[in-house]
N, C-alpha and C positions, 0 to 999 in steps of 0.2 A: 579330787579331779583326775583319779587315774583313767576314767571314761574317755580325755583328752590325750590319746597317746603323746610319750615325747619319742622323737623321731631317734630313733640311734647312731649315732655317730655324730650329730650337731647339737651337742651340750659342751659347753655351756650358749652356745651361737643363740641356738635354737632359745633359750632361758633370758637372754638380753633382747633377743628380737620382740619377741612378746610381750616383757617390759615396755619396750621402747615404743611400742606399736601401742601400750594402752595409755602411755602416758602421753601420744602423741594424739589420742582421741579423745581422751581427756582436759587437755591444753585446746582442742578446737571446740567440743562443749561448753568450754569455760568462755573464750574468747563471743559465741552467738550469743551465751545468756547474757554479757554486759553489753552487747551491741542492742541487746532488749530492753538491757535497764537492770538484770536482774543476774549479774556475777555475783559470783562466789567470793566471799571473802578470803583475803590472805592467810587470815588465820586456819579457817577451817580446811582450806584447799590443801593448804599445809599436812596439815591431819590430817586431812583424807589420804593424800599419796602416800605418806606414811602407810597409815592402816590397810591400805590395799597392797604394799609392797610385804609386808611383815603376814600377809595372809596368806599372799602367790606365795612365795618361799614358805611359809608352813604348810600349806596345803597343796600345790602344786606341782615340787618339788618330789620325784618317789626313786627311789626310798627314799625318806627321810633321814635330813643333813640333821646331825647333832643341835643342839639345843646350842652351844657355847658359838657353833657357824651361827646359826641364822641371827645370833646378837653381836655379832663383826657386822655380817648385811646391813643391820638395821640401824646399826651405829652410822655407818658410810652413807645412808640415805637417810637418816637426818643431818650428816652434813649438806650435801648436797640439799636438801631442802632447803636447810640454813643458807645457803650461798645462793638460794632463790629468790628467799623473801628478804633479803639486804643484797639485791642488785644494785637497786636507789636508794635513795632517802626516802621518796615516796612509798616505796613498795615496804620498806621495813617497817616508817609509821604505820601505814595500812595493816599490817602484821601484829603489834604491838596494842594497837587502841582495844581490842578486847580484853588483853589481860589490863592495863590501865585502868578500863573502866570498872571492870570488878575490882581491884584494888583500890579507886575512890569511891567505890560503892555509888554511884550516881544514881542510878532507881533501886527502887526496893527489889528489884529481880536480881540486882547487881550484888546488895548489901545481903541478899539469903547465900547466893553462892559462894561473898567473901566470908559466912560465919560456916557455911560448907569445907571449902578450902581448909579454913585456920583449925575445923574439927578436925575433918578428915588426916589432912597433911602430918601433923607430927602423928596421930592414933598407927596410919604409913610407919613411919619409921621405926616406931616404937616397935612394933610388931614385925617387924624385921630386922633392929635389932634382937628381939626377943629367941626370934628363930635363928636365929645365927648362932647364939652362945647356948642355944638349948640341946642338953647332949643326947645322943642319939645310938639306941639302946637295938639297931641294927646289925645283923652282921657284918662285918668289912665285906669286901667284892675279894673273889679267891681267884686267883687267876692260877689256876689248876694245870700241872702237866702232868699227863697221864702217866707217858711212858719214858722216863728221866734216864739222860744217858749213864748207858752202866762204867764201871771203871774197866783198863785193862785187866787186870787182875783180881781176886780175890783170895781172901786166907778162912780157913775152915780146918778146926781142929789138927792146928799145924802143918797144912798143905794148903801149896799157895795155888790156884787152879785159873790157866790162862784164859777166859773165859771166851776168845775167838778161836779157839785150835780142842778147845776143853769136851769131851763126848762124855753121854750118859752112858756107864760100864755095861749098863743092865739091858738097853735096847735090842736085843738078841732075842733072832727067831733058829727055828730049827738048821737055818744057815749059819748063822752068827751073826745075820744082821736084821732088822726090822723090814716085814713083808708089809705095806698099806694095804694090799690087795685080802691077806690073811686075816684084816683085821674088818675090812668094809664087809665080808664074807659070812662074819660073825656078831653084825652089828645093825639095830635096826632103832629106828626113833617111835619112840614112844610120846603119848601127853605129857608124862609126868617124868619126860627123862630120856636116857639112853638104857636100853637094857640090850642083854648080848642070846644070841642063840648061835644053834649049830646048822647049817641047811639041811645034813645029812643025820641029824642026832636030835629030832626034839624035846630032850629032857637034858642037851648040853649044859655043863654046871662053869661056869669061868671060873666061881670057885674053887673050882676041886682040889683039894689039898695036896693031890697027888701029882698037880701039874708042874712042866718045864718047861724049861727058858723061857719064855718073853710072858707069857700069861701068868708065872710062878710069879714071875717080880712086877705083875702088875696086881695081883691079888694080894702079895704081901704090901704095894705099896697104898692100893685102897684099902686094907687097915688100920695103915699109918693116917688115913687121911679122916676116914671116919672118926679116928681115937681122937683126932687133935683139928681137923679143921673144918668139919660138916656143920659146927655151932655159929659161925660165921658164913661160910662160903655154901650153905644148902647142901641137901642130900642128892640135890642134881647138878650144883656144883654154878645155881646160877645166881649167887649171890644174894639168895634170901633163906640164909638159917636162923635158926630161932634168936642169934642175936644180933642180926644184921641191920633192923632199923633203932640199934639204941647210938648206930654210928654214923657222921656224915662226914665224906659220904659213905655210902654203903659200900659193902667190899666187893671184889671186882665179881663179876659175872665170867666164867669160862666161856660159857656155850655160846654167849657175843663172839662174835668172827673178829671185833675189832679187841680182844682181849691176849690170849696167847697163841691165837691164831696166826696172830703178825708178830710172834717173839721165837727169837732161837731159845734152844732149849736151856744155856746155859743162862739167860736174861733171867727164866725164871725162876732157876736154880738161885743164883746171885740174889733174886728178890726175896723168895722164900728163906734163903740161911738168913739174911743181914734184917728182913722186915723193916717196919717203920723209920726205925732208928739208924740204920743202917744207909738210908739213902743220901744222895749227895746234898752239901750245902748251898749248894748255887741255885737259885729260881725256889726259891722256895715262897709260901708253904705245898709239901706233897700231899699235908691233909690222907697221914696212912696212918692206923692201927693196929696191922698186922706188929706180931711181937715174933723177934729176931729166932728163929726158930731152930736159929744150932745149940739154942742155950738146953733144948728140950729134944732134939734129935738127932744121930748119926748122920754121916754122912753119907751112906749109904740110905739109910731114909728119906734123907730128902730127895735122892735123885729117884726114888723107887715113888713115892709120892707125885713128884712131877710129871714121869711116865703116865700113871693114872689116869691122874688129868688129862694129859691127852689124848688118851684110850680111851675114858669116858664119854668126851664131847667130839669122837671122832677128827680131830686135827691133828697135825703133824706137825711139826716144830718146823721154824722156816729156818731154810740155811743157806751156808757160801754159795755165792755163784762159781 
């Protein structure tokens, strides 16, 4: 019924008036058809309000309220039904005389629906006890954090590195510091990736075995990263290498904005030496299989590796204000 807007800002107002408003045209329905001769009995009246209050709240209701709310609702309106039909003594018999009557079976309509009931009724239970104890071969619900707070520090082949004040050695351009402009200059987005040219050079090689400072240790650090991490993390570093769906989840995507795009550099540093194992015990599971990668690389490789990466997917490491 989202065809029926609900007005913004008068919820829940808005949700009880409408209730109130059909159970008050329903109460005047009821009231002409037995001035006719032909009211609704207690019982079913009963049941109906029910069934139309547990349908407005499932369907009326957007978004939709959990499952566990709308059985409080319905719990609370059948009290209050209940504290309808036992106003009087009269109004409760009136209420009662159908289930009676099927339970003394008085016509044979009565005595089908009591051998109905007596089927039905425990087959009910059974089958929900049944589902209850029957074990269930699903995966638990993972309530996943992505990006898990790092420690103040880290230790890495006996140097403890404060990872708020902690700089990549290698980040150096022909100044001694990293140009963005030097690099957006030399970078263009391809289908299948990033790949690098020269404006001024079209046969520029990033490669070149001959190059310095900042392209030297980004070329030696996408060796590093080829040797050891392009079988998970893709040849384009977005998270589908040839072994990235044997894991779930799959390992992180770079070229996502919301991946190292939003991490200092030393986060990833800290992620890459420690991997999997590595991470904190609190909130867990982190659901990672990256393998702790100081056990297999210098330190100076992993920070030449991390570079890379950011070199390839064109980001910049975020940092202090």
């Amino acid at each position: 019924m989202t065809w029926l807007k609900l007005v913004e800002g008068y919820m829940p107002g808005q949700m009880i008036g409408e209730l109130a408003l059909s159970i008050l045209l329903f109460a005047l329905l009821n009231w002409s058809l037995k001035r006719a001769g032909m009211g609704i009995p207690k019982f079913w009246a009963g049941i109906g309000v029910w069934v139309f209050i547990w349908l407005y709240i499932t369907y009326r209701i957007y978004p939709p309220i959990p499952f566990s709310v709308r059985a409080i609702y319905g719990t609370v309106t059948m009290c209050g039904i209940f504290m309808w039909v036992s106003g009087s003594e009269a109004d409760w018999q009136e209420f009662k005389k159908p289930i009676f009557n099927v339970m003394d079976g008085i016509t044979p309509r009565h005595r089908f629906l009591r051998t109905v009931a007596l089927i039905l009724i425990p087959l009910g239970i059974g089958g929900f006890a049944y589902q209850s104890y029957l074990p269930s071969f699903d995966e638990p619900i993972e309530l996943r954090t992505v990006h898990p707070a790092p420690p103040a520090t880290t230790k890495l082949h006996g140097k403890t590195f404060v990872l708020q004040i902690a700089e990549n050695p290698f980040r150096v351009g022909s100044e001694g510091k990293y140009d963005q402009e030097y690099t957006n200059e030399r970078s263009v987005v391809q289908a299948m990736g990033r790949l690098v040219k020269d404006v001024n050079d079209p046969n520029y090689n990033p490669w070149d075995p001959n190059a310095e400072g900042y392209m030297k240790y980004v070329r030696e650090g996408g060796e590093v990263f080829f040797q050891n991490c392009h079988f998970c993390h893709g040849d384009n570093l977005n998270g589908r290498g040839l072994w990235a769906y044997a894991f779930n989840p799959i390992p992180a995507n770079f070229t996502d904005a919301g991946t190292i795009a939003q991490l200092q550099e030393t986060f990833v540093f800290w992620r890459v030496a420690k991997g999997g194992p590595g991470l904190p015990g609190e909130a867990f599971p982190w659901a990672s299989v990256m393998p702790p990668w100081e056990q297999h690389l210098t330190t100076d490789e992993i920070w030449k590796v991390v570079m890379f990466e950011y070199w390839h997917t064109g980001y910049y490491p975020r940092t202090w204000d």
